[in-house]
N, C-alpha and C positions, 0 to 999 in steps of 0.2 A: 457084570455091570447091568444095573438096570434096561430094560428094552426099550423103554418109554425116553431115558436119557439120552439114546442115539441118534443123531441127525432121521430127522423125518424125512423120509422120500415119498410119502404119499403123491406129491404134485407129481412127482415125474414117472408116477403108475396111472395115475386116473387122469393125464390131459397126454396124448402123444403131441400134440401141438406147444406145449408148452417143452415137454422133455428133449424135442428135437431142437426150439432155441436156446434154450441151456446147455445144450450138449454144445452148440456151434458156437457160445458165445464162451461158454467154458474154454476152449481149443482156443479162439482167436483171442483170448485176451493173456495166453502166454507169448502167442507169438508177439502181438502190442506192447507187451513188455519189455522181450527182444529187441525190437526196434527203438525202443525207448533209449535203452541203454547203447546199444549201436551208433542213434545218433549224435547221441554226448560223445562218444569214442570219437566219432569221425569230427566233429567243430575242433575238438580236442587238439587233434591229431593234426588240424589243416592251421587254426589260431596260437596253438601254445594258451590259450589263453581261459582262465577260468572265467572272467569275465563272461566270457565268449556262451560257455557253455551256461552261464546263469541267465543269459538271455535267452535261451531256448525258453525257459519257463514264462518269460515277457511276453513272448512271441504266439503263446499259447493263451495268456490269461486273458486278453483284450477280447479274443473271437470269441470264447467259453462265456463271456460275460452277455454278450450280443446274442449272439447265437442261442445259447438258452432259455435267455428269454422269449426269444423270437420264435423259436425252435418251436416251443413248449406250444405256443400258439398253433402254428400249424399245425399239429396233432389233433386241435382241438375244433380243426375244421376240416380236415381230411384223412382217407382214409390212413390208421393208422401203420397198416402194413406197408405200404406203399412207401411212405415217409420214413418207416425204418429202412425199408428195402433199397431206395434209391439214395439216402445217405450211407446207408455201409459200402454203395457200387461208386460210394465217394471216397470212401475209406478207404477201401480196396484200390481203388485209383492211387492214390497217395502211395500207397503201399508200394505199386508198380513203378512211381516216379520213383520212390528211393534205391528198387536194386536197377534202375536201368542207370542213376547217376552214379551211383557206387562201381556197378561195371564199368563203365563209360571213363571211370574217374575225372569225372568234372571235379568235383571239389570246390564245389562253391557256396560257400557259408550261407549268401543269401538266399540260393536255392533250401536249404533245409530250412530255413528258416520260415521261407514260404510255403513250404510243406507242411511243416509243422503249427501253420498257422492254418489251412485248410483244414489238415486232419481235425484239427479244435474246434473247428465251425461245425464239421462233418458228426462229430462225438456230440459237438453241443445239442444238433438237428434228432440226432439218432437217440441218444439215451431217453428222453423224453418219452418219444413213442415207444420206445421198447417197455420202458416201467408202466405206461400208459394200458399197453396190451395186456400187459400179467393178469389183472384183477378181470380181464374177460374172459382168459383160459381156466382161470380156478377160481372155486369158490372161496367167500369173505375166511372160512373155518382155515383153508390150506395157507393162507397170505404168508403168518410169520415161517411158517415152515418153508416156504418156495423166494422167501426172500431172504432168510438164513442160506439158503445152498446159494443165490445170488450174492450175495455180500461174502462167502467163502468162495465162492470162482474168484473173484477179484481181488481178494488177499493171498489166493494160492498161485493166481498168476502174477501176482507181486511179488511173490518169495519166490517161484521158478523162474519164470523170466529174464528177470537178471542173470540166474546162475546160468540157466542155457546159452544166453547171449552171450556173457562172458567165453563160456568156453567154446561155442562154436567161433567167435572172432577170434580168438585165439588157436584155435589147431585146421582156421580153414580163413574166412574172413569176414569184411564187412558185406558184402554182397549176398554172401554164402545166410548168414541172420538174415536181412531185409527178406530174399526168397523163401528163408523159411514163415516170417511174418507174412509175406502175398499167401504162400499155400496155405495157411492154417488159416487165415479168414475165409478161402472159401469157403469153410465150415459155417462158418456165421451167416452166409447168404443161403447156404443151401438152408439153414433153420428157417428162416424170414422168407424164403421161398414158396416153401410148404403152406404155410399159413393161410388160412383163410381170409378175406377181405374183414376188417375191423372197422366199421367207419364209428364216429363218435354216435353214442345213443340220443343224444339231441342235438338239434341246429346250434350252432354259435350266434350273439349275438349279434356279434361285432367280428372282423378279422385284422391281421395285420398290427399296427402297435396301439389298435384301439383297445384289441382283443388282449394285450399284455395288460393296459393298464389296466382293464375289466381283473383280470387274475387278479392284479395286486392288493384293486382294491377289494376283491374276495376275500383274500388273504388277512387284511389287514381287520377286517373286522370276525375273522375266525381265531380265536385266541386258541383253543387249543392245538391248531394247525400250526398259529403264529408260534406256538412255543416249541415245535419240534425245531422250528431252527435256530430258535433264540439258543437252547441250550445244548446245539451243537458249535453254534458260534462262541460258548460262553469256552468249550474242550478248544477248537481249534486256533481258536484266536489268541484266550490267555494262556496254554494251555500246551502249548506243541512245539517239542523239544528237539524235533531233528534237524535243525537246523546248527543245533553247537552240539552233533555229533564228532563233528571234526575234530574239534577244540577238544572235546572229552579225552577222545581217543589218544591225542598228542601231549594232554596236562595232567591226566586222573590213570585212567586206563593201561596206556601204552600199544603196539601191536600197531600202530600204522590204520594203514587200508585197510586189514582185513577185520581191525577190530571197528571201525568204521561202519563194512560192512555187517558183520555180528550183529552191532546194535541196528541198524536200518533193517533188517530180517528179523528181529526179534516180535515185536506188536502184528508183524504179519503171522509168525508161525501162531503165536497165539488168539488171534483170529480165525482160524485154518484149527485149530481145537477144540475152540470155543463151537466152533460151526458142526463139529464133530460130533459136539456134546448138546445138538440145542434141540432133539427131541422135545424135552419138555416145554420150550417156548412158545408151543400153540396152545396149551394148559391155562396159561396168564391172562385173566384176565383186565388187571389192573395195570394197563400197556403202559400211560402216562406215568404212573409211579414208578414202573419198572428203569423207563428213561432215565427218570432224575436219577435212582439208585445209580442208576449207570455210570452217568453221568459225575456224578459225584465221585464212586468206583474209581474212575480213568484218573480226578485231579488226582485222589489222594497217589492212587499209581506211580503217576510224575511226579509228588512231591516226595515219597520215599525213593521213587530214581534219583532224586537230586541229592539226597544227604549219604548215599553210598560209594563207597569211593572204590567195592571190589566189583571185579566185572560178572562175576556170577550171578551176582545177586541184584544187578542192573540190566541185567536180561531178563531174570526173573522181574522185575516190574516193567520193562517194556512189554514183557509177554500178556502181562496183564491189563497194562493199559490198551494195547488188543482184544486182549476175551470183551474188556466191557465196552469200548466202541462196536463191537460186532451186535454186540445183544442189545444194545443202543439204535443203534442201524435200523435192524430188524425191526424195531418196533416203533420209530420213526418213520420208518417206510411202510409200515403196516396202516398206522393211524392216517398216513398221507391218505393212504391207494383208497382206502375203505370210508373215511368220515370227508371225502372231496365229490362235490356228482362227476358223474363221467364225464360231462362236457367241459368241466376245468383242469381234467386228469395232467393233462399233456402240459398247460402253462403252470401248475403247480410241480409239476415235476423238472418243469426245467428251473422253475426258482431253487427247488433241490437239488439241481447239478450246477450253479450258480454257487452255492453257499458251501457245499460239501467241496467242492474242485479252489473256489476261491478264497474258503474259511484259512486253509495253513498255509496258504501262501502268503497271506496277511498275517499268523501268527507269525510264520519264520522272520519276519519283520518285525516285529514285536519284541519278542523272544531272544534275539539279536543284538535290540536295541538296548535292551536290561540288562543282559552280561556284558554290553560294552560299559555300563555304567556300576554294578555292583559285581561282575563275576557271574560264569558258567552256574555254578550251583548253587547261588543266591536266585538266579532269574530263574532256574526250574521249581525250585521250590515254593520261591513269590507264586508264580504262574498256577503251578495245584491248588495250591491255597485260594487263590485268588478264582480257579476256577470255580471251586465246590463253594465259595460264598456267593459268586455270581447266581450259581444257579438255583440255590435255596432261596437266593433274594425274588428269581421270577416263579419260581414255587411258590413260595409263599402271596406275591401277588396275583398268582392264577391259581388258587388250589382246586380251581374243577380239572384241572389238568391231570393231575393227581387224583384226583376221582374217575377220571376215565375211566370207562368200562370197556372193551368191545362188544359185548354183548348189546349196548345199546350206543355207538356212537356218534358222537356231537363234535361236531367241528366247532 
């Protein structure tokens, strides 16, 4: 196989400050998946009630909303390190509440809930600054390559996390995962540790929620910024099918839970390939166009998952609707980091942890809503289709988007 084809590791040879928070955030983001799933088990396990456990996700999307945006601001008035630093010794806190209630057995729904509602504010605070720092450790050339290995840490700790979790609650317990989750996030503070001071390269103008509406309306008059979420919102929104994995599993497929989970791991393993394979994605220079390709890529993905009724060949397209979100990602987040000045880095970033955390949870809503009224694979099919017209529509209304260069780019 080509050498040029295989995940690029240059960022993680020529910045040790960078390789050491990847390494840490790599580590802590299986163990946060652990936890993830742990704490579905335990609501589970205490309510009988699936209800129960869908409000976990409630519980979480209010803070992620706040918080992001708010988040992103601070970043963009202090130092960045700092701001990562002291929300992950939030994370990590959270962390510790969950194995001292799991030992303790309290068992008290509201307690995780409150947890789970920190930990969101803590993520919302943290991710910001974290993506905010990357574009100071490596140069504009390393971006898609150090944001490809970023975006596979977080679909490979999607696809192991669960299983570890799984089978550590099972041959030991709930406490036994939470522990595992506190120790591995050390790793993420020792990264953030190490780091040098990062303050923003210019004063802000404004702080606080003067300083958010300042981003928006950056934002808002940056079209080609504007479109990286347009046409991630156009995938999550119309677009995102796991929501009537369930249904599949029990009307099409068969195999219960496990085929359940099958398909829930399928777009991650292929993400985790894609990320394998994306050497060449620092080569590209035509980012915006790549996007839409992508973008487009993922509907059709979902609309040939919808008209398949064997499970082979519907893993095979959720794997794909993965590879192209991945290479999507990348270069979404490339165009973010690089064509934003640095003093908006942090409030644009959190509007990207805002859209990306809140995009499919509003699809599964959506997506839901249409197979309750025409069927399971009538509404994924609708939804592909509907996404690749969405997003040729704002294509074609932005085509400097599509002319992107990096070599010269414009927000």
């Amino acid at each position: 196989m080509p050498r040029r084809l295989m995940l690029d590791l240059r960022p993680l040879r020529v910045s040790p400050e960078y390789r050491r928070m990847w390494v840490g955030w790599t580590v802590a983001q299986v163990g946060q998946s652990m936890a993830a799933v742990a704490v579905g088990i335990q609501v589970y396990a205490i309510t009988g009630s699936s209800f129960a456990v869908g409000m976990i996700g409630l519980a979480a999307f209010f803070p992620l909303v706040v918080f992001g945006l708010y988040g992103g601001s601070i970043s963009d008035t202090h130092d960045r390190r700092q701001v990562a630093l002291w929300s992950s010794a939030g994370l990590w806190l959270c962390s510790l509440v969950l194995v001292a209630q799991a030992w303790l057995a309290w068992d008290r729904v509201w307690l995780l809930y409150v947890v789970i509602a920190a930990e969101s504010a803590f993520f919302a605070v943290n991710t910001p600054a974290r993506s905010a720092i990357v574009p100071r450790l490596i140069e504009p050339s390393l971006l898609p390559a150090a944001n490809a290995l970023t975006t596979m840490t977080f679909s490979a700790g999607f696809m192991l996390g669960p299983l570890l979790g799984g089978l550590v609650i099972d041959a030991y317990s709930l406490t036994a995962a939470y522990a595992i989750d506190a120790l591995l996030f050390a790793a993420a503070m020792y990264g953030l540790f190490r780091l040098p001071a990062i303050a923003p390269e210019a004063e802000a103008h404004r702080t606080g929620w003067a300083a958010v509406w300042e981003g928006l309306r950056f934002l808002s008059t940056r079209r080609n910024l504007l479109m990286t979420f347009m046409v991630d919102l156009c995938a999550m929104v119309l677009a995102q099918p796991r929501a009537l994995f369930p249904a599949l599993a029990a009307t099409t497929f068969g195999g219960g839970a496990r085929t359940v989970g099958f398909l829930a791991a399928a777009p991650a393993v292929g993400s985790v390939l894609a990320g394998l394979l994306s050497g060449w994605l620092g080569t590209v220079r035509r980012q915006g166009l790549m996007v839409v390709v992508m973008v487009c890529g993922y509907g059709a993905s979902v609309a040939f998952f919808g008209l398949t009724d064997i499970l082979t060949w519907a893993l095979f397209f959720l794997a794909l609707t993965g590879a192209a979100d991945m290479v999507s990602a990348v270069f979404r987040s490339t165009i973010l980091q690089v064509a934003t000045p640095d003093e908006l880095r942090g409030r644009l970033q959190g509007v990207f942890v805002v859209v990306v955390a809140g995009g499919p949870r509003l699809g599964d809503a959506v997506i839901g809503t249409t197979a309750g009224l025409f069927g399971e694979h009538a509404a994924i099919v609708t939804g592909g289709v509907a996404c690749i017209a969405a997003t040729l529509f704002f294509a074609l209304r932005n085509r400097g988007f599509v002319r992107y260069d990096a070599r010269d780019p414009v927000a």
